[in-house]
C-alpha positions as CSV (number, residue, x, y, z in Angstrom):
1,X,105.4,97.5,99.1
2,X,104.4,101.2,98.5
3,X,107.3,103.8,98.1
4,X,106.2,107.5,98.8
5,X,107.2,111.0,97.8
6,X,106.1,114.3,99.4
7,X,106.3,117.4,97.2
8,X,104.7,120.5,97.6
9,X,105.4,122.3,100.4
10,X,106.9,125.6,101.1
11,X,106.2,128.7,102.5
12,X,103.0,130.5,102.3
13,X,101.6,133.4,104.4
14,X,98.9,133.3,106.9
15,X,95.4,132.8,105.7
16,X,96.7,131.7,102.2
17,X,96.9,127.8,100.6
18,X,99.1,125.1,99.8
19,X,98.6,121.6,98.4
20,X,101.1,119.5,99.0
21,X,101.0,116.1,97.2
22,X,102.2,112.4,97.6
23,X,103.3,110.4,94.5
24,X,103.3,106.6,95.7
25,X,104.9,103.7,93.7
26,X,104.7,100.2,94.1
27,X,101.6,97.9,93.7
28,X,99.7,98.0,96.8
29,X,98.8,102.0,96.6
30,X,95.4,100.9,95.7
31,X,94.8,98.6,98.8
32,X,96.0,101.0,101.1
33,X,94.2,103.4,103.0
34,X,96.0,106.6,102.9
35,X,97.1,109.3,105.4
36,X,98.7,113.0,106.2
37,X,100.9,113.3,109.6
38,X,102.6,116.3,110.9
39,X,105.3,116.8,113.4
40,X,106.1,120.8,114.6
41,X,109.8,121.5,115.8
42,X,109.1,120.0,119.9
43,X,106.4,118.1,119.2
44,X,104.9,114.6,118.7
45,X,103.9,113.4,115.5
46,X,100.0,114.4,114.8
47,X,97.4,112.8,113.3
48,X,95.9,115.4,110.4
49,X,93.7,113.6,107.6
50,X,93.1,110.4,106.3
51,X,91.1,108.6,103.7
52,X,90.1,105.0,102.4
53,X,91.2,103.0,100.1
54,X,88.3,103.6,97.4
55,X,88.4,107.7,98.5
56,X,85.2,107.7,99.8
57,X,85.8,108.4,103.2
58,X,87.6,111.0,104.8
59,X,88.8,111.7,108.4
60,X,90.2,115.0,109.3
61,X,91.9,116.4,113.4
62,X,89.9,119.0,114.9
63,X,92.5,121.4,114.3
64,X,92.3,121.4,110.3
65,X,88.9,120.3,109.5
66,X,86.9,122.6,107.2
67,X,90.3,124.0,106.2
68,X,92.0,120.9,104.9
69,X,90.5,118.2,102.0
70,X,92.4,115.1,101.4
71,X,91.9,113.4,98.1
72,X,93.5,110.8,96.1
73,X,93.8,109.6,92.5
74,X,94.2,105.7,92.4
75,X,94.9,106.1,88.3
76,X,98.0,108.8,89.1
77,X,98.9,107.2,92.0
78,X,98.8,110.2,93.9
79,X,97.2,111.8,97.3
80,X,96.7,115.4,97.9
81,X,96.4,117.6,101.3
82,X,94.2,120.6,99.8
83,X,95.8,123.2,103.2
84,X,93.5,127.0,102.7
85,X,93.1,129.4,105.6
86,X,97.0,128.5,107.0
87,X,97.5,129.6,110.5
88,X,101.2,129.7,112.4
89,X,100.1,126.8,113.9
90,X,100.2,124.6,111.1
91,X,103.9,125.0,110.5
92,X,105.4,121.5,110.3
93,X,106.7,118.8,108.4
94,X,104.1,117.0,106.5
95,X,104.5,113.0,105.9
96,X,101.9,110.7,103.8
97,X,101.7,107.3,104.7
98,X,100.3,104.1,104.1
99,X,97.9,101.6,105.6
100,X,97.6,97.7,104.7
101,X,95.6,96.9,107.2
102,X,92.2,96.7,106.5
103,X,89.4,98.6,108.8
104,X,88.3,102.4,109.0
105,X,91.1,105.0,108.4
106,X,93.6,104.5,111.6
107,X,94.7,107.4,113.3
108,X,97.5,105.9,115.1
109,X,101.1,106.6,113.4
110,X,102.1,102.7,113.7
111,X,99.4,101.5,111.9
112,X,101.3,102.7,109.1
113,X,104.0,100.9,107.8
114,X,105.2,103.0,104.7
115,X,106.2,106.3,105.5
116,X,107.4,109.3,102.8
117,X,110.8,111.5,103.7
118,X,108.5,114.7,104.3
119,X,107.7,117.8,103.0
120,X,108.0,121.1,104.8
121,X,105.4,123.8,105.6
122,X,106.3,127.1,107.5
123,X,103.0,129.2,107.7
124,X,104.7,133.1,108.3
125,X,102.4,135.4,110.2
């Protein structure tokens, strides 16, 4: 089981960063493959970044990539969401979750079976 905890989010001005992090309990962090979702008021849950289980692969949407790093720290328990150059657009809630099930990094919400409560990000323009 893997228990979750957003923190970090807030509200940041266009163009500027934010790094919202995930601190994850429970003894199966390690053997999970990791991810960042994000649902805007009216629409459905979105795919954003993801990464393995050993950190050394990444997957990123075409909307944040080259904008957004996702890292983790398998000694702190922790996973990041490094957000720079913020647009309007990204405004959202922001939920890590988690992965048991073994295979590339899934970008399909119900692959994930542990979920966090959320963290909010409103990008003012």
């Amino acid at each position: 089981q893997v228990q979750l905890i957003e923190s970090g989010g807030g509200l940041v001005q266009a163009g500027g960063p934010l790094r919202p992090s995930c601190a994850a309990s429970g003894p199966a962090f390690s053997s999970a493959s990791m991810g960042w979702f994000r649902q805007a008021p009216g629409k459905k849950r979105e795919f954003v970044a993801g990464i393995t289980q050993t950190g050394r692969t990444t997957r990123y949407s075409d909307s944040v990539k080259g904008r957004f790093t996702i890292s983790r720290d398998n000694l702190k328990n922790t996973v990041s969401l490094e957000m720079s150059s913020l647009k309007a657009g990204d405004t959202a809630i922001y939920y890590c979750a988690a992965n048991l099930n073994p295979g590339p990094i899934a970008e399909t919400g119900h692959l994930y079976i542990y979920w966090g409560q959320g963290t909010q990000v409103i990008v003012s323009s």
